[in-house]
C-alpha positions in Angstrom: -86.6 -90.3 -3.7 -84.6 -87.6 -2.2 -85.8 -86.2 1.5 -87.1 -82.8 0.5 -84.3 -81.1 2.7 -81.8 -82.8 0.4 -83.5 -82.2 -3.4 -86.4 -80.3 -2.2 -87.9 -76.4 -1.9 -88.7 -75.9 1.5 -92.2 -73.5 2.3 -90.2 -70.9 3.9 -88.7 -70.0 0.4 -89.5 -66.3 -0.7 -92.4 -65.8 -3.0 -89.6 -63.3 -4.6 -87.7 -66.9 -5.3 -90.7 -67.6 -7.5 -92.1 -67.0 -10.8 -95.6 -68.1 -12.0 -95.6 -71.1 -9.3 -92.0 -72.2 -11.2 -88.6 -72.0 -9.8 -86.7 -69.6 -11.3 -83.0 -69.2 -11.7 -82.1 -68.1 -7.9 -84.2 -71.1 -7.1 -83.0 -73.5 -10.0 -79.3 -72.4 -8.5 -80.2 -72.8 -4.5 -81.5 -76.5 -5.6 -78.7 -77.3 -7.1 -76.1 -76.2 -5.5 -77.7 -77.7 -2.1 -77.8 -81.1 -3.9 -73.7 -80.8 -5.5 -73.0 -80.0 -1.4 -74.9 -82.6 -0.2 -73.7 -85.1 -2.5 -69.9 -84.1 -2.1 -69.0 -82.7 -5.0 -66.8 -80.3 -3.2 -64.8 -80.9 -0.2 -65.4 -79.3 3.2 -63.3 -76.2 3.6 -63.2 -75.7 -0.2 -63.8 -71.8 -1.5 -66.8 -71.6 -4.2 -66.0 -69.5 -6.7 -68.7 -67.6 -8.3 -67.4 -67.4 -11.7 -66.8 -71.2 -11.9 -70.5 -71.9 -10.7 -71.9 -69.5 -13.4 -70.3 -71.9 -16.0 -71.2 -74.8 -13.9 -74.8 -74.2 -13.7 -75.6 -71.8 -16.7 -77.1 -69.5 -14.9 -75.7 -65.5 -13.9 -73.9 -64.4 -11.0 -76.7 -62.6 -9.4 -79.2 -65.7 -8.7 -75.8 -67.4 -7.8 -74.7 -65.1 -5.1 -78.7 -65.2 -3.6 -78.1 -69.0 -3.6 -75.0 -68.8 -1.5 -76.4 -66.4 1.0 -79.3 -68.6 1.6 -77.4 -71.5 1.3 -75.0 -69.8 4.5 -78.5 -69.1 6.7 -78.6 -73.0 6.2 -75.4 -73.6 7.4 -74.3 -75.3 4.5 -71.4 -73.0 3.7 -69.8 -70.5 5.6 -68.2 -66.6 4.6 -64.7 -67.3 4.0 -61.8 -65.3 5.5 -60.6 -63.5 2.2 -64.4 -63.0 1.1 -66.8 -65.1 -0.8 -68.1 -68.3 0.6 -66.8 -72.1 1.4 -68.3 -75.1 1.8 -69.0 -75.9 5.5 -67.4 -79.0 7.6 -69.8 -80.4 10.3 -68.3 -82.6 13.1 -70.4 -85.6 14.6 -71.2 -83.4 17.8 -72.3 -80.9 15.1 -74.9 -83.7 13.8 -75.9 -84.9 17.1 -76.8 -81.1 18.1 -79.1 -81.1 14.6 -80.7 -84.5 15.5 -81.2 -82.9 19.0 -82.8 -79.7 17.9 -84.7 -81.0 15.3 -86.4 -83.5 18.8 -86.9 -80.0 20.6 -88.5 -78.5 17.6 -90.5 -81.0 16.5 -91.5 -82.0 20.4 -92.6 -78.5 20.4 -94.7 -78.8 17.4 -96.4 -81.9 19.2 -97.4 -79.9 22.3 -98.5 -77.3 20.3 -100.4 -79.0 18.4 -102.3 -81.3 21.1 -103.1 -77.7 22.6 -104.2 -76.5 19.7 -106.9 -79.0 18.2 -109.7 -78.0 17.3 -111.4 -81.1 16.6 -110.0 -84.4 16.3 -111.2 -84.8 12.3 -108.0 -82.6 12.0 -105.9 -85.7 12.8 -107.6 -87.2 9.8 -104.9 -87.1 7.1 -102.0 -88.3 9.3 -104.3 -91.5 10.5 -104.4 -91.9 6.7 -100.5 -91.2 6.0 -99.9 -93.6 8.9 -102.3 -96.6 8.0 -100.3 -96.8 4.3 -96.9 -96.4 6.6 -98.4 -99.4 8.4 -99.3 -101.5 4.9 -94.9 -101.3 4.6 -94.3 -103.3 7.1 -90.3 -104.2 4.8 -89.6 -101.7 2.3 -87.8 -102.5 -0.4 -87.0 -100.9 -4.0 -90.6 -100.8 -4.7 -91.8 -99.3 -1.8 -88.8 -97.4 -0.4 -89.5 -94.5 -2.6 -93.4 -94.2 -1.4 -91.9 -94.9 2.6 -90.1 -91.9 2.4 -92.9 -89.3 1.3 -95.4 -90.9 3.9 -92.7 -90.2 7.0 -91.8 -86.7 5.5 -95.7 -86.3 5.1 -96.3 -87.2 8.6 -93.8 -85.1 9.7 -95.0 -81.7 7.7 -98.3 -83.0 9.0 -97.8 -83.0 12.8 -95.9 -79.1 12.0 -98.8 -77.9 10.2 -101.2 -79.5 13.5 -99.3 -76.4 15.7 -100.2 -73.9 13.6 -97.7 -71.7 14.1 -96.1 -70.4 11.1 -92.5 -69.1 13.3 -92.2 -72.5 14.0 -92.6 -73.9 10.4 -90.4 -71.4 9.2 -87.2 -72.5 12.4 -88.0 -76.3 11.5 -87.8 -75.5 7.4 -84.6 -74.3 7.9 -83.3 -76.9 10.4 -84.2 -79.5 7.9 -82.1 -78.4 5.4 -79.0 -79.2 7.7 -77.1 -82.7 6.8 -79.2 -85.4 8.6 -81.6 -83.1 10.2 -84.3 -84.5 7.9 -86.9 -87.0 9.2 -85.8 -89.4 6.3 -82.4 -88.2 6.2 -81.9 -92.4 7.5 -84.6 -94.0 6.8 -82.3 -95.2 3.5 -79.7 -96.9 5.9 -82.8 -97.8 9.1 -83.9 -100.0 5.8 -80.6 -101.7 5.4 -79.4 -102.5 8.9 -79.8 -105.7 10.2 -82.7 -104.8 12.7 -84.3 -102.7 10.1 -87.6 -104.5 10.7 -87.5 -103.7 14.8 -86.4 -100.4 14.0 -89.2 -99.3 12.1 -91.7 -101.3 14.0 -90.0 -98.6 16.7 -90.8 -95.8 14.9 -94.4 -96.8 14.0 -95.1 -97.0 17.2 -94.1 -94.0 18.0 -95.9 -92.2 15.3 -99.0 -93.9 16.9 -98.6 -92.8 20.4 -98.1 -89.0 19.2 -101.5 -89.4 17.4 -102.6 -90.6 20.5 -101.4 -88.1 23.0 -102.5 -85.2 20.4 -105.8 -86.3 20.3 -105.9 -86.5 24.0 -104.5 -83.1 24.1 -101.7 -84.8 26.4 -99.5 -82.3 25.3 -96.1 -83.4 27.7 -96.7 -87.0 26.5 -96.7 -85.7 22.4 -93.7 -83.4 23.0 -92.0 -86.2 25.1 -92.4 -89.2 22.4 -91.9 -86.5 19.6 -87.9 -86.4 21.3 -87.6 -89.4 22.1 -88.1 -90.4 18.0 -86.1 -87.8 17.0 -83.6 -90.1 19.0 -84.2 -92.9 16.7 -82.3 -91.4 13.9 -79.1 -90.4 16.5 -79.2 -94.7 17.0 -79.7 -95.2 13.3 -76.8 -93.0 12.5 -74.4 -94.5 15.4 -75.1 -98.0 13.8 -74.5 -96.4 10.1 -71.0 -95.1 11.4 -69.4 -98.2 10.9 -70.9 -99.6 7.4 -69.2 -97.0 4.9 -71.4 -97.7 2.3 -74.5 -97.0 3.5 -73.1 -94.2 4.5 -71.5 -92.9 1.6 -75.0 -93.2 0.1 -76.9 -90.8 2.5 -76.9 -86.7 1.7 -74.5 -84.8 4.1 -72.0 -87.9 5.1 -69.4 -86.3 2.6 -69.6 -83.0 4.8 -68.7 -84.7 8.1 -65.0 -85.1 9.6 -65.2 -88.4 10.8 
């Protein structure tokens, strides 16, 4: 299963971008064309011409040229020189600065959220989403799939907790950055040789921002929020040097190495 950054429609789409609750062609086009760029299919610096994605994906230029503008508030491509757009080339510092913000942002949402609580039956459906995370203690091709929507879940969870709608919208489009996701690495965490420390790491550290939100210790939630965000910068240093787990995670082909 793909991290909803990578395959995904995020919740800050426009309603415009949908018909009858079903993606229509500016949506069909922005999915994917987000996936081809994630997955490589063209090179960094390359031009995308509009005509030649018309073909590629059947649908007209219109929805096409909405794709690639949303696509460029992403940061996935960029306006070329001569006009048009091409696909955009991230360096490692670039990805460390995206696994940093997405700490701040989602520290934020912590702090805002422990503030925010109303009651502590809110925290309800993340103790849930967390108790199946627990029942995975190794995934493996059974189970990977299902790991992955409980972390995402507990993510979009502790976001939704701060109830603050600007903030969904900044994180939405943060996540849709090359490893930015929350399970952007939890593919190559399962395949390291500490994979089993590693996610006994980040367990915990789910556990103790339950904690510090129900104990409205807002500075502890926001401080344990960045320092898991961390996790996946030490996940993807590890990954660096095993080329095929990292061939095999959305965004690698996008980074100058």
């Amino acid at each position: 299963m793909r991290s909803r950054a990578a395959s995904g429609w995020d919740a800050g789409a426009s309603r415009a971008e949908f018909t009858n609750g079903s993606i229509n062609q500016t949506g069909r086009a922005l999915l994917t064309l987000r996936e081809l760029l994630l997955k490589g299919d063209f090179r960094p610096g390359e031009r995308l011409s509009e005509l030649a994605l018309v073909a590629r994906l059947g649908v007209s230029r219109t929805p096409i040229r909405l794709a690639l503008d949303r696509l460029a508030q992403e940061g996935l491509v960029e306006t070329h020189p001569s006009g048009g757009f091409a696909v955009a080339e991230f360096t490692l510092n670039d990805i460390w600065d995206v696994i940093e913000m997405r700490g701040v942002l989602e520290g934020t949402a912590a702090r805002l959220a422990s503030e925010r609580l109303f009651d502590s039956r809110e925290l309800s459906p993340l103790r849930a989403v967390q108790q199946e995370m627990d029942s995975i203690v190794h995934p493996n091709i059974d189970s990977f799939a299902r790991y992955m929507d409980l972390n995402e879940r507990f993510h979009a969870g502790l976001v939704e907790l701060a109830k603050s709608p600007m903030l969904s919208r900044t994180i939405q489009r943060a996540l849709a950055l090359p490893f930015a996701s929350p399970s952007a690495l939890v593919f190559a965490r399962a395949k390291l040789p500490n994979a089993s420390q590693m996610i006994a790491i980040g367990q915990e550290q789910h556990h103790a921002i339950l904690e510090a939100v129900e104990r409205r210790h807002g500075t502890r939630a926001e401080n344990v929020a960045r320092e898991h965000a961390i996790l996946a910068r030490r996940n993807l240093e590890i990954v660096l040097g095993d080329q095929e787990i990292l061939s095999r995670i959305p965004g690698a082909p996008l980074i100058k190495l």
